[in-house]
PATOR-713012 format. One record per atom (N, C-alpha, C, CB): residue number from 1; residue in three letters; atom name; z, y negated, x. Coordinates in nm, 4 decimals, padded with zeros to 6 digits, m for minus. Each point is the difference from the previous one (the first is absolute). Last residue first. Glycine has a CB too. Layout:
BEGIN
+-----+------+------+----------+----------+----------+
!  nr ! rest ! atom !        z !        y !        x !
+-----+------+------+----------+----------+----------+
! NUM !  ALA !   CA !        Z !        Y !        X !
...
+-----+------+------+----------+----------+----------+
// end
This chain:
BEGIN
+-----+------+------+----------+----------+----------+
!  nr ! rest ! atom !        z !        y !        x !
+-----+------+------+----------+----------+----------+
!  76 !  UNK !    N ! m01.2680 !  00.0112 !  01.8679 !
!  76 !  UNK !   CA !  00.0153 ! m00.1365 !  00.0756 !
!  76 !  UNK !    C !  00.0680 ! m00.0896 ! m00.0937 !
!  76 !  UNK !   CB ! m00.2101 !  00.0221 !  00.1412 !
!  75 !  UNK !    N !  00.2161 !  00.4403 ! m00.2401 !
!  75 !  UNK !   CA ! m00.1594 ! m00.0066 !  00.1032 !
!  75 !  UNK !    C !  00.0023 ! m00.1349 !  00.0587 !
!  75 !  UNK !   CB ! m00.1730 !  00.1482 ! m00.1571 !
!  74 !  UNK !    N !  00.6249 !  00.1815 ! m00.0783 !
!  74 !  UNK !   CA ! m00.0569 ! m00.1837 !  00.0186 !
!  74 !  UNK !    C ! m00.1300 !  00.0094 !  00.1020 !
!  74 !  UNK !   CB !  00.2783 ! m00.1387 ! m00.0043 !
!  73 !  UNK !    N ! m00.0694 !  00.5971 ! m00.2994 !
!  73 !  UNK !   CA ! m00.0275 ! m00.0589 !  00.1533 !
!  73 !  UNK !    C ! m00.0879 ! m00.1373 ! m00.0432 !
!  73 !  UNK !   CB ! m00.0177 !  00.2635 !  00.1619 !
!  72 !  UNK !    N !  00.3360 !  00.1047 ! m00.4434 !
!  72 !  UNK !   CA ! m00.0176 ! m00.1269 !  00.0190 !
!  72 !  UNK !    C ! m00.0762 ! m00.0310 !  00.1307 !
!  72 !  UNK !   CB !  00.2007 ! m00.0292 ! m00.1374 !
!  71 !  UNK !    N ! m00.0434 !  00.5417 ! m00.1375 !
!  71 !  UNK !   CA !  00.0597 ! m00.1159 !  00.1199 !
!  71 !  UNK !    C ! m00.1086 ! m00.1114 ! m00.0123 !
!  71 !  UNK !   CB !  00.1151 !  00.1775 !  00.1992 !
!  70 !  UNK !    N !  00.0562 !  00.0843 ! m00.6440 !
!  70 !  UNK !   CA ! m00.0503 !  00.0116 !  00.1063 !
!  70 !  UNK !    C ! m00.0049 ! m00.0852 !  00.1154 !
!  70 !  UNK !   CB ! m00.0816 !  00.1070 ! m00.1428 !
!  69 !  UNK !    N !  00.2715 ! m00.0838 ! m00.3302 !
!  69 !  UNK !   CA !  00.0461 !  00.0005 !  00.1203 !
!  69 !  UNK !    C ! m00.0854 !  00.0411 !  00.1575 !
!  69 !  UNK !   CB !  00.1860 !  00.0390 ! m00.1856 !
!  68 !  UNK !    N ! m00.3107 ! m00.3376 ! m00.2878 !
!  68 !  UNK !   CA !  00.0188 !  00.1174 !  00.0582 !
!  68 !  UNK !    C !  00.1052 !  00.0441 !  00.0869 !
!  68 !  UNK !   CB ! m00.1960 ! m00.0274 ! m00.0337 !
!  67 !  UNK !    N !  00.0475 ! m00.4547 ! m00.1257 !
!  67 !  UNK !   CA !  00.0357 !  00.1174 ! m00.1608 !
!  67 !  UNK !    C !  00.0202 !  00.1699 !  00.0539 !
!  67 !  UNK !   CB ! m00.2068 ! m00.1650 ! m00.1959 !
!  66 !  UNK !    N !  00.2229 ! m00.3389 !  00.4138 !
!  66 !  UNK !   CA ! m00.0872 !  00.0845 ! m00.0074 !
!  66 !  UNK !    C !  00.0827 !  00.1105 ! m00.0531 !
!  66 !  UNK !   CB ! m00.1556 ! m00.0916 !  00.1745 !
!  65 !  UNK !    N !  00.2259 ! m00.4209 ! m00.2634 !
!  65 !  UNK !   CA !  00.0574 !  00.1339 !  00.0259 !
!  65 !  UNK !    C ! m00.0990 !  00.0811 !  00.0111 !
!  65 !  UNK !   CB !  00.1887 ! m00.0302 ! m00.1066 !
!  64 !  UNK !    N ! m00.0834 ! m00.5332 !  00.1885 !
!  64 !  UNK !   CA ! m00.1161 !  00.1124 ! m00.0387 !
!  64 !  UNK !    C !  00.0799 !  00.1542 !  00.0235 !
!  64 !  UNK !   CB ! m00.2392 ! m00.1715 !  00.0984 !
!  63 !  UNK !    N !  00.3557 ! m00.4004 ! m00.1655 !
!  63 !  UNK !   CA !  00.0316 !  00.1509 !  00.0088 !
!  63 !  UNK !    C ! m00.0888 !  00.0817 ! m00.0114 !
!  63 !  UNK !   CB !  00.1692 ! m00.0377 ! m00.0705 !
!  62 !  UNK !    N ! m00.2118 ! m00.5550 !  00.1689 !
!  62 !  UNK !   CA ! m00.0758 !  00.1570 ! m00.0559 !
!  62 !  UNK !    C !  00.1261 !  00.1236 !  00.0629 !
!  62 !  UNK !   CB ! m00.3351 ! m00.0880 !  00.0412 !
!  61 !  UNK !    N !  00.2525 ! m00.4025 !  00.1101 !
!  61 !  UNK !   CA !  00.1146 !  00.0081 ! m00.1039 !
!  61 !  UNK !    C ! m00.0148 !  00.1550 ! m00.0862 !
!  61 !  UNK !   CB ! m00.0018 ! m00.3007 ! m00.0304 !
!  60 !  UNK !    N ! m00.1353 !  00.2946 !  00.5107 !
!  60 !  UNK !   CA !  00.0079 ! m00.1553 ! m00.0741 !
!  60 !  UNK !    C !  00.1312 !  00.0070 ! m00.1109 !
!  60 !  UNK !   CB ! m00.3011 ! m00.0475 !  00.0097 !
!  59 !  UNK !    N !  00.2634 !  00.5135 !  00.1610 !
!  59 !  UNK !   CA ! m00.1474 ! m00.1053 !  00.0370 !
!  59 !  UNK !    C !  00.0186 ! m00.1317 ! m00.0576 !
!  59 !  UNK !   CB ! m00.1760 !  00.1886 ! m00.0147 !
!  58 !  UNK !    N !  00.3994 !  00.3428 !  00.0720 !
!  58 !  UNK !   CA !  00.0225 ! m00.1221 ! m00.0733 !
!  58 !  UNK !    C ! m00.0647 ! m00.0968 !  00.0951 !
!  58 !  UNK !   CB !  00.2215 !  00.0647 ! m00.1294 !
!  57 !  UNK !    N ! m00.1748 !  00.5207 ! m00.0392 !
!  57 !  UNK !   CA ! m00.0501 ! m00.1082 !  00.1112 !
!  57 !  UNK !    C !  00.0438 ! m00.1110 ! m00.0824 !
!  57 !  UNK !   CB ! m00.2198 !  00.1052 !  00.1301 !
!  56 !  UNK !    N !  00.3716 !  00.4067 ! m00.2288 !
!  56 !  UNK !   CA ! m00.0039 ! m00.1677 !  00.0003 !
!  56 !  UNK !    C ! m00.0208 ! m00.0525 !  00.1155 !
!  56 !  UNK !   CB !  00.1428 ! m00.0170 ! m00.1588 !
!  55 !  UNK !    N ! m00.1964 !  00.5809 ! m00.0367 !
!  55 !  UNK !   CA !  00.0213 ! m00.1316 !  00.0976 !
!  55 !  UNK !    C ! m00.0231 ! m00.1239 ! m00.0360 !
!  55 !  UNK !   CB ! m00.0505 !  00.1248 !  00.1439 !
!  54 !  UNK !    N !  00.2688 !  00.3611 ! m00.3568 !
!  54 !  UNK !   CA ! m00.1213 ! m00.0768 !  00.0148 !
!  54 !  UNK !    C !  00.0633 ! m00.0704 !  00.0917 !
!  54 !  UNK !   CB ! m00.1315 ! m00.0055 ! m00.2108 !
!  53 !  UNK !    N !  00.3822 !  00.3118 !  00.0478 !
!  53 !  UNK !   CA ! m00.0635 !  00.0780 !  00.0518 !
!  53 !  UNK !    C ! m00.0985 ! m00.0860 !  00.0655 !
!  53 !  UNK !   CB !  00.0601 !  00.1823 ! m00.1479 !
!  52 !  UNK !    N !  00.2945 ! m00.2642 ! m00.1876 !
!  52 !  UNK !   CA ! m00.1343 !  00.0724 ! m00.0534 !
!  52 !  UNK !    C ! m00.1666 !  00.0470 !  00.0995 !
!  52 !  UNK !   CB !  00.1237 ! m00.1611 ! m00.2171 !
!  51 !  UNK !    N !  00.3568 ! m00.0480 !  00.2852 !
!  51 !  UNK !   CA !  00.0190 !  00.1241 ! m00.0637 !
!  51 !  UNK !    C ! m00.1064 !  00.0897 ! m00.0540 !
!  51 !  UNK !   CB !  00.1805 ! m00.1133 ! m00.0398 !
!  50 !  UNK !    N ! m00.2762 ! m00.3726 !  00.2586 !
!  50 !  UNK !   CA !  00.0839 !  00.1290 !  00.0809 !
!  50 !  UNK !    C !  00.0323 !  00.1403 ! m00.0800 !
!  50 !  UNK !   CB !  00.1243 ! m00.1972 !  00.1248 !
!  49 !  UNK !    N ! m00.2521 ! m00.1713 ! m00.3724 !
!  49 !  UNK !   CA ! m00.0902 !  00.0077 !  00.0751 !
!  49 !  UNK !    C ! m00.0152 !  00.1179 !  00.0904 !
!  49 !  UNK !   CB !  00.0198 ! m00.2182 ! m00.0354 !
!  48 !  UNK !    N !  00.3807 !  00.0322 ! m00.2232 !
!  48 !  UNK !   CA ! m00.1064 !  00.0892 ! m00.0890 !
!  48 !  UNK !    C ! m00.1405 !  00.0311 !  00.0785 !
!  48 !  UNK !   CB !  00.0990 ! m00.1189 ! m00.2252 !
!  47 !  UNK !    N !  00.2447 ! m00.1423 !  00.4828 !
!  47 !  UNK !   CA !  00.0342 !  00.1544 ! m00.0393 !
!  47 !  UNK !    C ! m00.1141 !  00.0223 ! m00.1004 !
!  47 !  UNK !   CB !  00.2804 !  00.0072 !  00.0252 !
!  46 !  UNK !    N ! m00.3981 ! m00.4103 !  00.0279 !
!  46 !  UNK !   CA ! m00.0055 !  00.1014 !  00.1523 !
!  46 !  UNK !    C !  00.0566 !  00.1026 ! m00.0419 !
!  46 !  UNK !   CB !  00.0256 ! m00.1493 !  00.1878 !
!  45 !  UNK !    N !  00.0575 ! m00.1537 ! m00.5161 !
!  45 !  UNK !   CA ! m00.1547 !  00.0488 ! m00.0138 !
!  45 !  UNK !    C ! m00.0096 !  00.0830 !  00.1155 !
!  45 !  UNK !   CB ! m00.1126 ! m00.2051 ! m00.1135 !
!  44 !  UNK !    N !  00.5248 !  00.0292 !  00.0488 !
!  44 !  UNK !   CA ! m00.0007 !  00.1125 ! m00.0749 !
!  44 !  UNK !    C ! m00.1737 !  00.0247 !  00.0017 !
!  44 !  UNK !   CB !  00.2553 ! m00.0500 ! m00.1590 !
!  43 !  UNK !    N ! m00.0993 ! m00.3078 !  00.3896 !
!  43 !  UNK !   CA !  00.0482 !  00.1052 !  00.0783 !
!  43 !  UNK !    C ! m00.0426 !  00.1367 ! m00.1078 !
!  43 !  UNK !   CB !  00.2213 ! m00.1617 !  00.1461 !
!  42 !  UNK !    N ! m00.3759 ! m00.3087 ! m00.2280 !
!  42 !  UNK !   CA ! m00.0531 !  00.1003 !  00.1113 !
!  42 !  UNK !    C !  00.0109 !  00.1172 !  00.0378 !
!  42 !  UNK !   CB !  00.0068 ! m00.1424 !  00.0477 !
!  41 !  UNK !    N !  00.0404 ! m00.0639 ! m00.5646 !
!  41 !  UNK !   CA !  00.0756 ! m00.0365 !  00.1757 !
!  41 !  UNK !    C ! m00.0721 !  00.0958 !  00.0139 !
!  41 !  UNK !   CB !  00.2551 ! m00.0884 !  00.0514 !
!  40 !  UNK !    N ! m00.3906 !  00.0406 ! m00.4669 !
!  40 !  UNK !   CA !  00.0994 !  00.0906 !  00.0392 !
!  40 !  UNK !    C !  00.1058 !  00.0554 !  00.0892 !
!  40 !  UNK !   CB ! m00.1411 ! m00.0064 ! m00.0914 !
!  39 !  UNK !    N ! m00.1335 ! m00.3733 ! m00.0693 !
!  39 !  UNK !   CA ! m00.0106 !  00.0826 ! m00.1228 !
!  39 !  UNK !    C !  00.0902 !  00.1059 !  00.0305 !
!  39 !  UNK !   CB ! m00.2356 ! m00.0536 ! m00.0668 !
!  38 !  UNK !    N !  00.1091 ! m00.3548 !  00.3584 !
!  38 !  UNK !   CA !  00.0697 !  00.0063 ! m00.1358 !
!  38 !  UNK !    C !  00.0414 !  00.0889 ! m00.0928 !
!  38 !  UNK !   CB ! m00.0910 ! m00.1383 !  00.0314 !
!  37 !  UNK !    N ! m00.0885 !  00.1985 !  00.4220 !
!  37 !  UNK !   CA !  00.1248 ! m00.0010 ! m00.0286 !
!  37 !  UNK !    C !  00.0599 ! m00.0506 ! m00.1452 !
!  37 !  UNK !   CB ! m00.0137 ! m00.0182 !  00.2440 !
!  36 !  UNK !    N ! m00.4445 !  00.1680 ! m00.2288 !
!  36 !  UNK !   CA !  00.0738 !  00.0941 !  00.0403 !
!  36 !  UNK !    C !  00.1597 ! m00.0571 !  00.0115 !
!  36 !  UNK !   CB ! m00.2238 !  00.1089 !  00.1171 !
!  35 !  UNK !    N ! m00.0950 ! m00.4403 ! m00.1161 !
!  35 !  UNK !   CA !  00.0027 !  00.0510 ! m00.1824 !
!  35 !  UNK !    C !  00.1027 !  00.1293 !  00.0519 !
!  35 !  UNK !   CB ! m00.3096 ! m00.0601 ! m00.1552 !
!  34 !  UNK !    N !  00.2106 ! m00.1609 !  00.5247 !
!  34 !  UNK !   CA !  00.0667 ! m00.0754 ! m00.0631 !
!  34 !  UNK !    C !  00.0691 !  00.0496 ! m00.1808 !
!  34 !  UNK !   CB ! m00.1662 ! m00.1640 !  00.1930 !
!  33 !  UNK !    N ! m00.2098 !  00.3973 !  00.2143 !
!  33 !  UNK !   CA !  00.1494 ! m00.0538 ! m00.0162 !
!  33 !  UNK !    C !  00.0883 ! m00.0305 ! m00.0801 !
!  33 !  UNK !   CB ! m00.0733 ! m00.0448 !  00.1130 !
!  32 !  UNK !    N ! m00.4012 !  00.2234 ! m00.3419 !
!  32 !  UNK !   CA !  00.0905 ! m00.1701 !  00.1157 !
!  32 !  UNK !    C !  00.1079 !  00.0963 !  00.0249 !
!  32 !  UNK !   CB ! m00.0252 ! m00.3047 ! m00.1304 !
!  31 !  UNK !    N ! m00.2922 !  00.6932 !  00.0556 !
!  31 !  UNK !   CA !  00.0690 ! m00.0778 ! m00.0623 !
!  31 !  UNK !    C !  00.0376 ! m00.1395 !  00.0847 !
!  31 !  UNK !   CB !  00.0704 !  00.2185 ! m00.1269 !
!  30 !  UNK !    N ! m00.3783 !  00.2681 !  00.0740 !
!  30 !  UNK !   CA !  00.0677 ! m00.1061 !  00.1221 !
!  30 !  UNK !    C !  00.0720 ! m00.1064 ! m00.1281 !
!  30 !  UNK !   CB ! m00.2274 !  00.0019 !  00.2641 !
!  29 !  UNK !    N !  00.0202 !  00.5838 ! m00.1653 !
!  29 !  UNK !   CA !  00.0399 ! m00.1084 ! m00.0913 !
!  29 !  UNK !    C !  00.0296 ! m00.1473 !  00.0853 !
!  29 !  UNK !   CB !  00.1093 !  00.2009 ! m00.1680 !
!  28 !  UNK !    N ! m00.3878 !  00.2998 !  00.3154 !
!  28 !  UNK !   CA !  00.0510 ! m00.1125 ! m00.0577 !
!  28 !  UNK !    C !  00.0479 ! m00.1240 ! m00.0817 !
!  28 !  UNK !   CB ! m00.0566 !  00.1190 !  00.0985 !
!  27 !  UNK !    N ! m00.0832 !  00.4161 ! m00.1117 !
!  27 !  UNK !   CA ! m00.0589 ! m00.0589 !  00.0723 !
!  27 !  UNK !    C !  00.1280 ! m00.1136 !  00.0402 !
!  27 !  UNK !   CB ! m00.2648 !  00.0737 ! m00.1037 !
!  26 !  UNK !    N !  00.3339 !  00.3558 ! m00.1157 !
!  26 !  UNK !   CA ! m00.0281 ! m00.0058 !  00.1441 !
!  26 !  UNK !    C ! m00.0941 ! m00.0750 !  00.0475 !
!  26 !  UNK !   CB !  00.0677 !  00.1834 ! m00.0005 !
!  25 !  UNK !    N ! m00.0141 ! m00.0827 ! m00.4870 !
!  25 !  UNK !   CA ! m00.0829 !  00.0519 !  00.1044 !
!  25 !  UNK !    C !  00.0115 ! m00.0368 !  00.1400 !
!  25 !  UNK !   CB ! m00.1295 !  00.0114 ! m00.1707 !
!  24 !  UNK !    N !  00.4722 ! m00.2089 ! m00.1347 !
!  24 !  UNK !   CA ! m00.0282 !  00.2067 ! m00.0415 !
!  24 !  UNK !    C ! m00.1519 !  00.0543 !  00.1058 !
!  24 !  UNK !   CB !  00.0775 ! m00.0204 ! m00.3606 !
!  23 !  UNK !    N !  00.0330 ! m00.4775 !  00.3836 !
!  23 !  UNK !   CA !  00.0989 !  00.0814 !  00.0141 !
!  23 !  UNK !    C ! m00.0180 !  00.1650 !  00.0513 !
!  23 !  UNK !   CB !  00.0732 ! m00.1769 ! m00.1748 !
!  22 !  UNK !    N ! m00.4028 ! m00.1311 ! m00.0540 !
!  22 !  UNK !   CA ! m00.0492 ! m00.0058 !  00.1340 !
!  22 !  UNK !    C !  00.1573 !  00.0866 !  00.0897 !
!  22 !  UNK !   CB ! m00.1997 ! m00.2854 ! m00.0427 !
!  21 !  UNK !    N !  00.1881 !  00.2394 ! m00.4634 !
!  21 !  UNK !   CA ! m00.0840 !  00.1146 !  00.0349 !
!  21 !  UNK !    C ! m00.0132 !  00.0166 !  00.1589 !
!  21 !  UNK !   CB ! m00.1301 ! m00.0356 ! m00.2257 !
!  20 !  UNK !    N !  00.5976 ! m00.1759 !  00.0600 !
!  20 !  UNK !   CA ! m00.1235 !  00.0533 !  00.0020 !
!  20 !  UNK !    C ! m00.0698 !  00.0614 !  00.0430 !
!  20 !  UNK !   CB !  00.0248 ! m00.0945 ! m00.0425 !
!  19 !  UNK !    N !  00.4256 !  00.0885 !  00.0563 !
!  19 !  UNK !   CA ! m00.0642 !  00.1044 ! m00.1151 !
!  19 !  UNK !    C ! m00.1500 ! m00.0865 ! m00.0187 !
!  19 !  UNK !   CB !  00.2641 !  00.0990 ! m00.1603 !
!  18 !  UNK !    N !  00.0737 ! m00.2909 !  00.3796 !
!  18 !  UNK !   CA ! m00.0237 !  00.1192 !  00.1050 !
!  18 !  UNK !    C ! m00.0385 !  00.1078 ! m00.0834 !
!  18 !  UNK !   CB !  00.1697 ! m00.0634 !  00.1763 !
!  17 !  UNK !    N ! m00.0664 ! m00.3422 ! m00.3726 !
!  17 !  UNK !   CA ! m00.1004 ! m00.0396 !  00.1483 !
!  17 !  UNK !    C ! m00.0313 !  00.1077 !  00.0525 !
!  17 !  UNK !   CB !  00.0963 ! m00.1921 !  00.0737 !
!  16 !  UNK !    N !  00.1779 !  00.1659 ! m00.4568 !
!  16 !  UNK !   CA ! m00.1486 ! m00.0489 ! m00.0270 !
!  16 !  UNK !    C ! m00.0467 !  00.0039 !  00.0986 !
!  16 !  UNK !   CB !  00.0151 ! m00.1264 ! m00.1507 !
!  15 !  UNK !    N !  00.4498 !  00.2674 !  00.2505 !
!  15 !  UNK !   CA ! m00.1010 !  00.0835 ! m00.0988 !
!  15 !  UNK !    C ! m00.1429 !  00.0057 ! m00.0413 !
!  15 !  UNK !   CB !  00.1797 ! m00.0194 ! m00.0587 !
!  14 !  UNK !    N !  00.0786 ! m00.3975 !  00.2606 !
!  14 !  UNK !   CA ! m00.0090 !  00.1576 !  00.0865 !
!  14 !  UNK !    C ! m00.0720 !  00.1428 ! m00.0610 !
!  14 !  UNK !   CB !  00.2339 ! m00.0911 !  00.0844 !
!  13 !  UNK !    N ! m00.0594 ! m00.2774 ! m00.4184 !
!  13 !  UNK !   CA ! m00.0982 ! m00.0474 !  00.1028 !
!  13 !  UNK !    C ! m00.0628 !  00.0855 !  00.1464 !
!  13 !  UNK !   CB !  00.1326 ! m00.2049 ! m00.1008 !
!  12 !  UNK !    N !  00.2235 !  00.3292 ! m00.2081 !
!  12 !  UNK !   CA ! m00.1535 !  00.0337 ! m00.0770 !
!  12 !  UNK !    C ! m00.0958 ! m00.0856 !  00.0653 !
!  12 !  UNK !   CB !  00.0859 !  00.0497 ! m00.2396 !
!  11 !  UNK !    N !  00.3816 ! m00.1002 !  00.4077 !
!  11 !  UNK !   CA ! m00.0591 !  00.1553 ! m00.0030 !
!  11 !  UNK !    C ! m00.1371 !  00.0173 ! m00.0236 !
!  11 !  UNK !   CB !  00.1986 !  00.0673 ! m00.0834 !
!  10 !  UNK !    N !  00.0149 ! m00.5051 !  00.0282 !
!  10 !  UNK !   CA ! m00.0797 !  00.0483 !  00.1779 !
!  10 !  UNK !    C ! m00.0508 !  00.1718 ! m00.0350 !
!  10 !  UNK !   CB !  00.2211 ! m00.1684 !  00.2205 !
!   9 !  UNK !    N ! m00.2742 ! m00.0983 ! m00.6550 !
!   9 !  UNK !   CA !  00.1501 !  00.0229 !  00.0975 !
!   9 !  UNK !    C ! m00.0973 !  00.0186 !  00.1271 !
!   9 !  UNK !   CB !  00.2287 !  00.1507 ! m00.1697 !
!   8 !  UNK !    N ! m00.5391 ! m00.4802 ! m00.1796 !
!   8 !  UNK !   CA !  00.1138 !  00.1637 !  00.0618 !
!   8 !  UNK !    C !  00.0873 !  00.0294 !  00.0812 !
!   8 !  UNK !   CB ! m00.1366 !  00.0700 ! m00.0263 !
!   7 !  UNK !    N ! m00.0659 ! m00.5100 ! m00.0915 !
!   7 !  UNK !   CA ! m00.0053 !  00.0976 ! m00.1087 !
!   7 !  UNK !    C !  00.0109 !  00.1112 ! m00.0533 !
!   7 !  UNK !   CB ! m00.0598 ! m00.1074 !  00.0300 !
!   6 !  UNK !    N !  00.2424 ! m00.4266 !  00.2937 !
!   6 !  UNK !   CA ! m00.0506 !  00.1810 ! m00.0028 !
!   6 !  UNK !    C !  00.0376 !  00.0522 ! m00.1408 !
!   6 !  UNK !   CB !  00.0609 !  00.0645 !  00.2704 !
!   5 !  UNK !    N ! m00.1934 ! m00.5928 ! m00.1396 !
!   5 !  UNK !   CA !  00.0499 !  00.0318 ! m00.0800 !
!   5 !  UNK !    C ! m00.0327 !  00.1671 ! m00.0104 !
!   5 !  UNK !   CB !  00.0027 ! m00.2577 ! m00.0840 !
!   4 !  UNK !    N ! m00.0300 ! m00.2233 !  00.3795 !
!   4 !  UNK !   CA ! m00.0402 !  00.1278 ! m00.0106 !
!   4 !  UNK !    C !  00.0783 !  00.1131 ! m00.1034 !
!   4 !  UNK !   CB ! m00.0735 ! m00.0725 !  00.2381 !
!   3 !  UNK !    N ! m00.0212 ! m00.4993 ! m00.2202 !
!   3 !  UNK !   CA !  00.1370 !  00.1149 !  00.0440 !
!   3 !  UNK !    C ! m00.0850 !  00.1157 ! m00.0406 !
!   3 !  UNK !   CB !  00.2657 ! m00.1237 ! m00.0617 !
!   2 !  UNK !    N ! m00.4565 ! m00.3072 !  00.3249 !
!   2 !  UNK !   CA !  00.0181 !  00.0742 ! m00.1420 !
!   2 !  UNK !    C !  00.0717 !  00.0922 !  00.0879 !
!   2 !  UNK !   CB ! m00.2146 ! m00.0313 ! m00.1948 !
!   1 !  UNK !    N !  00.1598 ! m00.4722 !  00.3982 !
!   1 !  UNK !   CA !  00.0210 !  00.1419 !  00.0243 !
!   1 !  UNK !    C !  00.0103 !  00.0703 ! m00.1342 !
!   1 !  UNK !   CB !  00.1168 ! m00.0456 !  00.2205 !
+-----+------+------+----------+----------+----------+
// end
């Protein structure tokens, strides 16, 4: 097992994510599961998710945020 070794705070990790380009234009971002709880836990990524209006889907091991608030319809 390697030791994972974090290179930013959670703040500036949240910051980097929701300041990219696919971010700022209202597309999507996705991230592991896994890297999200390491870096910042679950719970504080959903509020930052939530406050910002967007939606989280979750699929296997994949977070996906749709970057808008607009409404969401599943085609299948």
């Amino acid at each position: 097992m390697s030791l994972v070794i974090r290179t930013t705070t959670p703040d500036a990790w949240i910051a980097e994510i929701f300041s990219a380009k696919s971010a700022l234009s209202g597309r999507v971002i996705r991230r592991n599961r896994a890297w999200v709880d390491r870096e910042v836990g679950r719970a504080r990524f959903v509020a930052e998710v939530r406050q910002r209006g967007f939606h989280l889907l979750e699929t296997a091991d994949q977070l996906i945020v749709v970057c808008h608030s607009g409404p969401i319809h599943m085609h299948f």
